[in-house]
C-alpha positions as CSV (number, residue, x, y, z in Angstrom):
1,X,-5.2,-16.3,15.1
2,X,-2.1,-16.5,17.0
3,X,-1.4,-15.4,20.3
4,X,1.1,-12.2,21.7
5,X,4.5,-12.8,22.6
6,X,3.9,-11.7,26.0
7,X,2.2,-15.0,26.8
8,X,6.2,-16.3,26.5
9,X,9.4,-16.5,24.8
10,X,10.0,-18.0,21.2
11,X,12.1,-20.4,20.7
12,X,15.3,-19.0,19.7
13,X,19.3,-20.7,18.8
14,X,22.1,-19.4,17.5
15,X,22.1,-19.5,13.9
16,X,24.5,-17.7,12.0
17,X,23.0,-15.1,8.6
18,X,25.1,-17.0,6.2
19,X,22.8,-19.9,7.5
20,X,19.5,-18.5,7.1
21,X,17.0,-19.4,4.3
22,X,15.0,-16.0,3.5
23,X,13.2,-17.3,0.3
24,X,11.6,-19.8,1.7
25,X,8.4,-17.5,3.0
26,X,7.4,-15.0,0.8
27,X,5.7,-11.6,2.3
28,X,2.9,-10.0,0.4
29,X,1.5,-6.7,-0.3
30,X,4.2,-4.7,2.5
31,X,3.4,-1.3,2.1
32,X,6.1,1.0,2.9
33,X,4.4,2.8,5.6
34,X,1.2,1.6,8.1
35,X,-0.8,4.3,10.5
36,X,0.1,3.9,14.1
37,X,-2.1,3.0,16.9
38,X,-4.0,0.4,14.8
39,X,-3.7,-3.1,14.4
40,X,-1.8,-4.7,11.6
41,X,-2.3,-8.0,9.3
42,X,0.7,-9.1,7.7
43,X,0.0,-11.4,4.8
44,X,2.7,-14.2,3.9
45,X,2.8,-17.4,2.0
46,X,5.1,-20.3,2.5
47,X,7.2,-22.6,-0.6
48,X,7.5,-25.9,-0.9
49,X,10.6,-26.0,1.0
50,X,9.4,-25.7,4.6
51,X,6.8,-27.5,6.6
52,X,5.0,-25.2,9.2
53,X,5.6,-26.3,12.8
54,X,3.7,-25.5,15.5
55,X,6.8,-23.4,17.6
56,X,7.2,-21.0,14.4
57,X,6.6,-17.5,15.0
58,X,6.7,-14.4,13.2
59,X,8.1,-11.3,14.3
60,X,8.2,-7.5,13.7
61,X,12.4,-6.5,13.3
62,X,14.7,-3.2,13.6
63,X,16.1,-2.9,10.1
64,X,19.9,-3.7,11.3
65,X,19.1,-6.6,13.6
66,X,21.4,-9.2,13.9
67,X,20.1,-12.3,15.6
68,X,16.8,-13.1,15.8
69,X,16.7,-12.3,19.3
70,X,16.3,-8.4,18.7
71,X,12.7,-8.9,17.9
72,X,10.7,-5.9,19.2
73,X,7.5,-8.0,19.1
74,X,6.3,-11.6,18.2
75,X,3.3,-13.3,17.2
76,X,2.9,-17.4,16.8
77,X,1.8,-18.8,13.8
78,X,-1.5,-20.2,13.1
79,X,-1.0,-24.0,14.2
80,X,-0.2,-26.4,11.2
81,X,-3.5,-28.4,11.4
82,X,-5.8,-25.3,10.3
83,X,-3.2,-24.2,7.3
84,X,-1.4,-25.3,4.5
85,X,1.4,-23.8,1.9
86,X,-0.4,-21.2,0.7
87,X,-1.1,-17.9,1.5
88,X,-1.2,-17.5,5.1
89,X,-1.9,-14.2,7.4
90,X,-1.1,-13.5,11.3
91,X,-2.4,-10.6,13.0
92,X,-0.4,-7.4,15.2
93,X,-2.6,-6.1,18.0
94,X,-1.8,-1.8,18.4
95,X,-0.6,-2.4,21.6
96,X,2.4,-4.0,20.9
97,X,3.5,-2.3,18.1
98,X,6.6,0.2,17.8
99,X,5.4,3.7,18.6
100,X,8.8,5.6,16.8
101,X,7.6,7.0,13.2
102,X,10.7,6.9,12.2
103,X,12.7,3.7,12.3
104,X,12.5,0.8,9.8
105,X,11.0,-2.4,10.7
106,X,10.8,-5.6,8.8
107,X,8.7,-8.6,9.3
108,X,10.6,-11.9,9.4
109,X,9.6,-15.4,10.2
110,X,11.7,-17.8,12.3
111,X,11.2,-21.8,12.7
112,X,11.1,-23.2,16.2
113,X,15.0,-24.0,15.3
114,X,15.7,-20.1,15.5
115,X,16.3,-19.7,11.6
116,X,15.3,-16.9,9.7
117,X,13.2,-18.3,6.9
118,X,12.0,-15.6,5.6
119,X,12.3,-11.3,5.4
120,X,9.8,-8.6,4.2
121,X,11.1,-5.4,2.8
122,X,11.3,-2.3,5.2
123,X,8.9,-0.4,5.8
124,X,7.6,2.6,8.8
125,X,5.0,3.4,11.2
126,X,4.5,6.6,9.8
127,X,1.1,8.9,8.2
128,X,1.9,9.7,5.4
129,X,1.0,13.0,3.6
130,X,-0.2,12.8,-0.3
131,X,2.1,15.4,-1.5
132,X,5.6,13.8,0.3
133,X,4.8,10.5,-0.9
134,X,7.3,9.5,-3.2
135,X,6.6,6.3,-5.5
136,X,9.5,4.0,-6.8
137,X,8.4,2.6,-9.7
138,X,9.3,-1.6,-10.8
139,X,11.8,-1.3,-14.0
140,X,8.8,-3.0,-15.9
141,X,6.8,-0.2,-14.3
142,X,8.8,2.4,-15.2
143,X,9.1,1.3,-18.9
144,X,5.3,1.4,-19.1
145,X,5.3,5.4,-17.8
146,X,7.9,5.8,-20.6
147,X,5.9,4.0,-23.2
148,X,3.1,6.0,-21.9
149,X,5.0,9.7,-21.8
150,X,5.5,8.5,-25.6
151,X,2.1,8.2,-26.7
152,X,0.7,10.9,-24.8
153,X,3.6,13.2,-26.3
154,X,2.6,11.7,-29.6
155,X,-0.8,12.6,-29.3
156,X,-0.3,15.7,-27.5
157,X,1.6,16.3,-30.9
158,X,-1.7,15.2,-33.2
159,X,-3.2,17.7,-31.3
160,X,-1.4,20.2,-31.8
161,X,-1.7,19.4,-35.6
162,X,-5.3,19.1,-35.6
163,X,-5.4,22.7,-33.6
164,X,-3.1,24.2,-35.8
165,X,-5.5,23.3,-39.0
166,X,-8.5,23.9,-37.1
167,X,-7.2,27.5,-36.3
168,X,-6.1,28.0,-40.0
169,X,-9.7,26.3,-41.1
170,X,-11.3,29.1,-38.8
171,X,-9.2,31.6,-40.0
172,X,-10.4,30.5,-43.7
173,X,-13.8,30.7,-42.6
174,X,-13.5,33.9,-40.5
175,X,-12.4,35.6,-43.9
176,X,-14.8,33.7,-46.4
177,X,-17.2,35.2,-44.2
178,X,-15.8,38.5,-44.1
179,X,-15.9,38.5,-48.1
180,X,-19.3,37.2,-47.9
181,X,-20.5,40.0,-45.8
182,X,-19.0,42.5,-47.9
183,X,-20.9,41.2,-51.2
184,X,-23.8,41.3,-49.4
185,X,-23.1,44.6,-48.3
186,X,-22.9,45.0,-52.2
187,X,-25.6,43.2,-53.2
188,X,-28.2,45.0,-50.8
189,X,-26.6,48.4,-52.0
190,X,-27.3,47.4,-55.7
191,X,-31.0,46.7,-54.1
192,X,-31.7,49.5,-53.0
193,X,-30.2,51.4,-56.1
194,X,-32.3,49.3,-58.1
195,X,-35.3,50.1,-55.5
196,X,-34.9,53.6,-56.2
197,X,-34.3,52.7,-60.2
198,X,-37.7,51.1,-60.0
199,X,-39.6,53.6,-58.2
200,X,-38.0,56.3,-60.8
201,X,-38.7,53.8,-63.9
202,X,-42.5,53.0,-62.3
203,X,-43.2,57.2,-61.8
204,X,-42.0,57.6,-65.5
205,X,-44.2,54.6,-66.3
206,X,-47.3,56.5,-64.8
207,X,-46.1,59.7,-66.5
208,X,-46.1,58.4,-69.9
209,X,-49.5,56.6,-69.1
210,X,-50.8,59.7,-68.2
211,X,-48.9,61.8,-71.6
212,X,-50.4,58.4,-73.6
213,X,-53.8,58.8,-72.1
214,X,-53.8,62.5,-73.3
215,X,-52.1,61.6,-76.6
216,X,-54.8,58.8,-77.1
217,X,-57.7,62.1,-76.5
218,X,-55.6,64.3,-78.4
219,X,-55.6,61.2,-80.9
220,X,-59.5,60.4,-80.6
221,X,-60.2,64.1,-81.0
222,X,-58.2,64.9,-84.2
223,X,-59.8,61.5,-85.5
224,X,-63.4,63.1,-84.7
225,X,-62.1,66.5,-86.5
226,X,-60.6,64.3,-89.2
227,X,-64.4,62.6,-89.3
228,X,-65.9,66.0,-89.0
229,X,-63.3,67.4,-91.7
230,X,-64.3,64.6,-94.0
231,X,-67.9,65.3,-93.7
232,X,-67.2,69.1,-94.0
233,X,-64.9,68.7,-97.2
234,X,-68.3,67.8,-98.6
235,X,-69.0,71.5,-98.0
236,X,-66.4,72.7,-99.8
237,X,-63.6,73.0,-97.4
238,X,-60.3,74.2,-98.6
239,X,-57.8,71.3,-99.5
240,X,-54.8,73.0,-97.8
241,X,-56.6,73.1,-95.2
242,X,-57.2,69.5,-95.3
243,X,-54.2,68.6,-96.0
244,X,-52.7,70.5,-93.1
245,X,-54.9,68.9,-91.0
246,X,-53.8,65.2,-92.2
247,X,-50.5,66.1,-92.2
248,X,-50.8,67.5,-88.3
249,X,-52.6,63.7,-88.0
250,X,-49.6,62.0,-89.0
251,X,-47.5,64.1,-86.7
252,X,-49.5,62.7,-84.3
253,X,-49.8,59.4,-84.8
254,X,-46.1,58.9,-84.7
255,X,-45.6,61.1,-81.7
256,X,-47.7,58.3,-80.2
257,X,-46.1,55.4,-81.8
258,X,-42.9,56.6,-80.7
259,X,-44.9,57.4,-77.3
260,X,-45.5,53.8,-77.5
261,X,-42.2,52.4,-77.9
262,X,-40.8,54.0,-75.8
263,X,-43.3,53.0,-73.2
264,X,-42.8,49.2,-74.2
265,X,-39.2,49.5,-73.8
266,X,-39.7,51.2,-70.3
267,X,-42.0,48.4,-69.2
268,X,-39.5,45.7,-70.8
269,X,-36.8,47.5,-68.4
270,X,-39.2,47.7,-65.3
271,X,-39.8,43.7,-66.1
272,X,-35.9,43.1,-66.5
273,X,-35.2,45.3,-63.5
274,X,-38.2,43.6,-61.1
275,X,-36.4,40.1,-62.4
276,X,-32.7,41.5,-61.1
277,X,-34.5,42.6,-58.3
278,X,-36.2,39.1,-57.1
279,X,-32.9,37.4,-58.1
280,X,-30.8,39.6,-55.7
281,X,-33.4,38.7,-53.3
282,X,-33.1,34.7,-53.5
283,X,-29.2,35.4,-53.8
284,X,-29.3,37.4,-50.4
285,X,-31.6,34.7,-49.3
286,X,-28.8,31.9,-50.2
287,X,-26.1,34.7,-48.9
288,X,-27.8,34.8,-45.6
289,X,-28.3,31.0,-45.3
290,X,-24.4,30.4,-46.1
291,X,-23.5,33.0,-43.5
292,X,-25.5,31.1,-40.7
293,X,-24.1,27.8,-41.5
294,X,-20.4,29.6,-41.5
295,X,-21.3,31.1,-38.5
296,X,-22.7,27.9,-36.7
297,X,-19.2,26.5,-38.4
298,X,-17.4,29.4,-37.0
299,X,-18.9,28.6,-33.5
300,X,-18.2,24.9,-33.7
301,X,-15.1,25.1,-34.3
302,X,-14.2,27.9,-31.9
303,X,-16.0,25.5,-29.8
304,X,-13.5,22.4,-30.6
305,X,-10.5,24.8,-30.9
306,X,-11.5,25.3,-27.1
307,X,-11.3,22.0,-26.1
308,X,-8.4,21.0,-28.1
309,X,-6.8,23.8,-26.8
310,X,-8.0,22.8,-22.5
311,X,-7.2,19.1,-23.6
312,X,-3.5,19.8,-24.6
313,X,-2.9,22.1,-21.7
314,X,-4.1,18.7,-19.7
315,X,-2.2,16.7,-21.7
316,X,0.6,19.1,-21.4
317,X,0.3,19.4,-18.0
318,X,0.3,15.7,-17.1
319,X,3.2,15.3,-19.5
320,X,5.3,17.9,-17.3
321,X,3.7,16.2,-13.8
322,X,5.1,12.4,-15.5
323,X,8.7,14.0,-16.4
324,X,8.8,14.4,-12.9
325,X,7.9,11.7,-11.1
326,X,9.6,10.0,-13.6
327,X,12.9,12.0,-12.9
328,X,12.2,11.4,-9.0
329,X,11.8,7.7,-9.7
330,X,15.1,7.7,-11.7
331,X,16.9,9.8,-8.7
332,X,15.4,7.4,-6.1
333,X,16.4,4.3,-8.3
334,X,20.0,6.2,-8.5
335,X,19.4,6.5,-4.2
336,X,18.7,2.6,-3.8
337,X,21.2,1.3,-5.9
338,X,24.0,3.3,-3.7
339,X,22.3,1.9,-1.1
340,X,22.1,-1.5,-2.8
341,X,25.8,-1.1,-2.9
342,X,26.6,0.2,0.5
343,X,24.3,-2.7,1.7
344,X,26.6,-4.9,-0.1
345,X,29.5,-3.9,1.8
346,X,28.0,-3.9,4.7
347,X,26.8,-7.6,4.1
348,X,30.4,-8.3,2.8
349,X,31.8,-7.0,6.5
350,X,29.1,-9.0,8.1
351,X,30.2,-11.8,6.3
352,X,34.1,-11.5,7.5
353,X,32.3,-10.9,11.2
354,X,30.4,-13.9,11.2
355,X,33.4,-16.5,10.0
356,X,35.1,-14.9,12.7
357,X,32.3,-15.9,15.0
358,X,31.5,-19.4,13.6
359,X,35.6,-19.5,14.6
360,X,34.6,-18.5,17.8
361,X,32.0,-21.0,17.8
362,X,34.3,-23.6,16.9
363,X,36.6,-22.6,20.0
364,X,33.3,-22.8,22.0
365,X,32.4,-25.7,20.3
366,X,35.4,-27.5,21.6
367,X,35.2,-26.5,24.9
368,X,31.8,-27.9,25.0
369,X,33.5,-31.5,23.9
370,X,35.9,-31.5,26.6
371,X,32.7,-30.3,29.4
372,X,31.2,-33.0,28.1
373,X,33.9,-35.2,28.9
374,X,34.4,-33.5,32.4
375,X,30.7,-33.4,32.9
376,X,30.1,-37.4,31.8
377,X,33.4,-38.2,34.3
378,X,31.8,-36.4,37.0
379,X,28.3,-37.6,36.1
380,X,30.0,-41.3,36.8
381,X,31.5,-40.4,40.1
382,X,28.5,-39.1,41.2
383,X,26.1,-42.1,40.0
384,X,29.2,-44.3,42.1
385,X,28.7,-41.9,45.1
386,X,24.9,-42.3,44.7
387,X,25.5,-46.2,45.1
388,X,27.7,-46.1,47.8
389,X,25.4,-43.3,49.8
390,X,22.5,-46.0,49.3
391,X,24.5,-48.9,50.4
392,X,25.2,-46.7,53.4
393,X,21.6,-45.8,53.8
394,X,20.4,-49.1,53.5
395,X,23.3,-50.2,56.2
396,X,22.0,-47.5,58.5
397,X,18.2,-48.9,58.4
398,X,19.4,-52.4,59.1
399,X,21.6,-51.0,61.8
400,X,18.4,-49.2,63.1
401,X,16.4,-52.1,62.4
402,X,18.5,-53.7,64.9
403,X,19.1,-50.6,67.8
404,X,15.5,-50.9,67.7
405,X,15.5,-54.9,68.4
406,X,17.9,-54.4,71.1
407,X,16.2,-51.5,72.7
408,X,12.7,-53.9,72.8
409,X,15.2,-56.8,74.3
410,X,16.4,-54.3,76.6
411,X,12.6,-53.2,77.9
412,X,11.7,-56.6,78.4
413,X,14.4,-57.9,80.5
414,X,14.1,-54.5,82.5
415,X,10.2,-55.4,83.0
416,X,10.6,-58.9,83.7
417,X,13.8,-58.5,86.3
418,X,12.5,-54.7,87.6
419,X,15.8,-53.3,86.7
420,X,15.9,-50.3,86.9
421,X,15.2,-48.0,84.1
422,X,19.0,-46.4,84.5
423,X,20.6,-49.8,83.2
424,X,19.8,-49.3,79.6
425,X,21.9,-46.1,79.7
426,X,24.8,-48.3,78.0
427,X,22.4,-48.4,74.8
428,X,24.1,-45.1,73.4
429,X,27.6,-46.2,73.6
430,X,26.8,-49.3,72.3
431,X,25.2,-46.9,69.5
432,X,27.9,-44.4,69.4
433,X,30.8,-47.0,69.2
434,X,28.9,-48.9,66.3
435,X,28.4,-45.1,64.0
436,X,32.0,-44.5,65.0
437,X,33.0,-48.4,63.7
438,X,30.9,-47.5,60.4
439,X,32.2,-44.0,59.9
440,X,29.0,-42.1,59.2
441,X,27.9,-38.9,61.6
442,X,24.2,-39.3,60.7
443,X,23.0,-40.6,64.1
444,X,26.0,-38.1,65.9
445,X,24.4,-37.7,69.5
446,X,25.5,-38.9,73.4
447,X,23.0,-40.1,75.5
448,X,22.8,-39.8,79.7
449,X,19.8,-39.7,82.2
450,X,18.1,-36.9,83.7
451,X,17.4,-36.4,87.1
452,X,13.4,-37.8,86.3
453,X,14.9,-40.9,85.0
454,X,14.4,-39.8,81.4
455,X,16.9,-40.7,78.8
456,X,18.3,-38.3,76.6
457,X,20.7,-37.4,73.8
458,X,22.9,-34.7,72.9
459,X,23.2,-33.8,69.4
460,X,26.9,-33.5,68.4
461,X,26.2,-31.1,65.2
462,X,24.2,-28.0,67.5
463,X,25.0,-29.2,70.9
464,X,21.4,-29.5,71.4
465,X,20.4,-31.7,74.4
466,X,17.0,-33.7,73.8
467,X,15.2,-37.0,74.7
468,X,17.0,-39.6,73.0
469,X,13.7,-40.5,70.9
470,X,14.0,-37.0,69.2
471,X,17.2,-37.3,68.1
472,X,16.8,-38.9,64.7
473,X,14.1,-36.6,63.9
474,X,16.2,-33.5,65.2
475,X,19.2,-34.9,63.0
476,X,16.3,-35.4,59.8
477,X,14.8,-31.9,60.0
478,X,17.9,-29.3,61.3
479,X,21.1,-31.3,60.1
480,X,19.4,-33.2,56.4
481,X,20.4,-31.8,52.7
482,X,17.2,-32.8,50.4
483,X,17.5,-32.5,47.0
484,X,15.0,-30.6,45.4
485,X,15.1,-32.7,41.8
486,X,14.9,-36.1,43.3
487,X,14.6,-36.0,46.5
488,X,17.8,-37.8,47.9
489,X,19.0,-37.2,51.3
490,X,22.7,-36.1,52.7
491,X,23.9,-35.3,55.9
492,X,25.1,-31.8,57.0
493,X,28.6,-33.1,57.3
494,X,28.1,-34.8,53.7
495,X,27.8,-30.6,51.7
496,X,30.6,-31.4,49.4
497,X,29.1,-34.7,48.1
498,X,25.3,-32.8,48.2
499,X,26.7,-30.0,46.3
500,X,28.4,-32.5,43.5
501,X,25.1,-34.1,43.5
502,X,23.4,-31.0,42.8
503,X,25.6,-29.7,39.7
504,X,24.9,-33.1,38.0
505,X,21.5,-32.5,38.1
506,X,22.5,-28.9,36.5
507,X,24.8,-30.3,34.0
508,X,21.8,-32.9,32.8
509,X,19.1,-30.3,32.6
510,X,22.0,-28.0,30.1
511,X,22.6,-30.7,28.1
């Protein structure tokens, strides 16, 4: 993973907008708001149109920025040995990241040229509650909520149909039911009349058993009088009185023939009426059956009418919830394309600002020509003052070479001869009248005797009075201009040449 932008600067050049190449990295999955205080992976893939380098960074933006030095922070990209084209990812430590919820950032990466290769859409560092989010919908995104609002109004529609038979279905069945009820309200009234019927019909029954049973004595006697008769008549008896006694034998007999029919046709209507009776029963039987099934019917559809009814209130429901987000997508597409063509504008004014800057660049560009040719002129006087100062220096250390050749004469013929050590006190005139033939103030010192016999030297640029061995090493350390790039050497009278010397050195490192 790549390291903070605190470690040290990207590399940045100015590069105009009209110049930059923003499709040429691709940011994925941006979402438009991440949670503060924790650290954030921004996923990006590169095209075939630009080769990772290892100075390419990516940085977190201020929606309005106009050079890619208003970076708020920076990360470098992984190196280009561990990656290739594809999707790529970098990672935002918490600490470096904006702490204002309400500002606009963008991620964008930058080559180590300083061009803008690439932009991510806005976005906030912000939490977000559920019911203030607002979702803008893709156009292929919103025809697919349409296409969807369609159906579910179409089936919401079905629904409504299938309720609306259902209901009448029920309704049917509620007054079947009621009809149903009522004939076996009937039919259990014409059973219990026929109940009563039967116990009337079976109590006459027993009654005319009983009147049969006496008419069958009554019957069994008059046939013993008619036997006894019979054997009487042998003895005489009266024939009108035998014949009233036949005669009151007929009268009899069809008393209980008639007895007897009417008997049979009772018991024919107790059989017809115990018939009815067990047919109403298997009819209420089948009655009562039906009306369980209607009302396990009844209750299933009640049942499904409920649900139908709870499923198009949801479907209702979500239907009114879609209208409006749809209607807020379509007022927040309405929002974005004003801004889309505000934005516009604004990118047509930044436009006009930036050919007048790329004119101001090339008036800039221009004068950097003609510094260049002031800058290479000067850079050639100073590489001819550099020559002559070494051809200098290198006169001075053969001029030394030979003070110091003298001086070791000098000490000879004074040991040799005892002269005294006063004699050699011509040595710094000799010295003096040579730097003054030459022109250079390098070795700029008289020298005289002390009272101990001593030589000494007095320097000409301090006034400072010293043994005349100390003089070139006063003059090197107190009156010496050293460069600090490569070390070259000037004298304290020599500032104007140190100081071109210098800005050479300044123009070479700009350029």
């Amino acid at each position: 993973m790549a390291s903070m932008a605190e470690e040290s600067d990207p590399p940045i050049s100015i590069v105009f907008l009209e110049n930059h190449s923003y499709s040429h990295v691709v940011f994925d999955d941006v979402k438009q708001s991440y949670a503060p205080g924790v650290d954030l992976t921004c996923h990006y893939s590169l095209s075939k149109h630009i080769a990772q380098r290892s100075k390419d960074w990516l940085g977190i933006f201020k929606v309005g920025w106009t050079t890619p030095r208003d970076y708020f922070t920076f990360v470098w990209v992984p190196t280009p040995s561990n990656t290739s084209t594809g999707a790529q990812e970098v990672l935002f430590k918490a600490y470096y990241l904006p702490k204002d919820e309400e500002e606009y950032y963008q991620f964008c990466y930058v080559d180590q040229d300083g061009a803008v290769r690439g932009a991510s859409s806005p976005f906030r560092f912000h939490l977000e509650e559920d019911e203030d989010m607002v979702i803008v919908p893709s156009p292929e995104v919103l025809e697919d909520l349409q296409e969807q609002n369609k159906r579910i109004l179409g089936e919401n529609q079905e629904l409504k149909e299938n309720s609306e038979l259902l209901s009448k279905e029920c309704n049917d069945i509620q007054a079947l039911l009621k009809v149903t009820q009522e004939t076996v309200t009937l039919l259990e009234n014409e059973k219990v009349a026929l109940q009563s019927q039967n116990v009337a019909l079976q109590s006459q029954n027993a009654d005319l058993q009983v009147q049969n049973a006496d008419l069958q004595s009554l019957n069994k006697g008059l046939q013993n009088q008619n036997i006894d008769l019979r054997n009487q008549r042998e003895d005489l008896v009266p024939t009108s009185q035998l014949r009233a006694v036949e005669v009151e034998l007929l009268c009899a007999k069809e008393e209980i023939g008639k007895i007897s029919a009417q008997k049979q046709e009772l018991e024919k209507h107790l059989e017809s009426g115990v018939v009815r009776e067990q047919k109403l029963d298997l009819k209420v039987k089948a009655l009562k059956e039906e009306e369980g099934d209607l009302r396990r019917n009844y209750r299933s559809c009640e049942a499904e009418r409920n649900q139908l009814r709870d499923l198009n209130q949801k479907l209702r429901t979500e239907g009114d919830v879609m209208k409006k987000n749809l209607q807020l997508a379509l007022d927040q597409i309405d929002r974005l394309q004003t801004e889309k063509a505000d934005l516009k504008k604004e990118i047509g004014k930044m436009y006009m600002d930036s050919e007048d800057k790329a004119k101001h660049l090339k008036d800039i560009m221009q004068e950097k020509e003609q510094m260049q040719c002031t800058v290479a002129m000067q850079m050639e006087h100073a590489q001819k003052l550099e020559k002559l100062l070494q051809q200098e220096r290198q006169d001075m250390v053969l001029t030394r070479k030979r003070e110091e050749t003298v001086q070791q004469q000098l000490a000879l013929k004074m040991i040799h001869k005892k002269v005294p050590h006063s004699s050699i006190t011509q040595k710094p005139s000799l010295t003096r009248t040579r730097e003054e033939q030459r022109g250079h103030p390098e070795n700029a010192g008289f020298g005289k005797s002390d009272s101990k016999g001593v030589e000494t030297e007095t320097c000409l640029m301090c006034g400072k009075e010293m043994e005349e061995d100390l003089v070139a090493l006063h003059i090197e350390m107190e009156h010496t201009l050293k460069c600090p790039t490569c070390s070259a050497t000037y004298s304290e009278l020599e500032r104007q040449v140190y100081d071109d010397h210098l800005y050479c050195h300044t123009v070479q490192e700009g350029f």
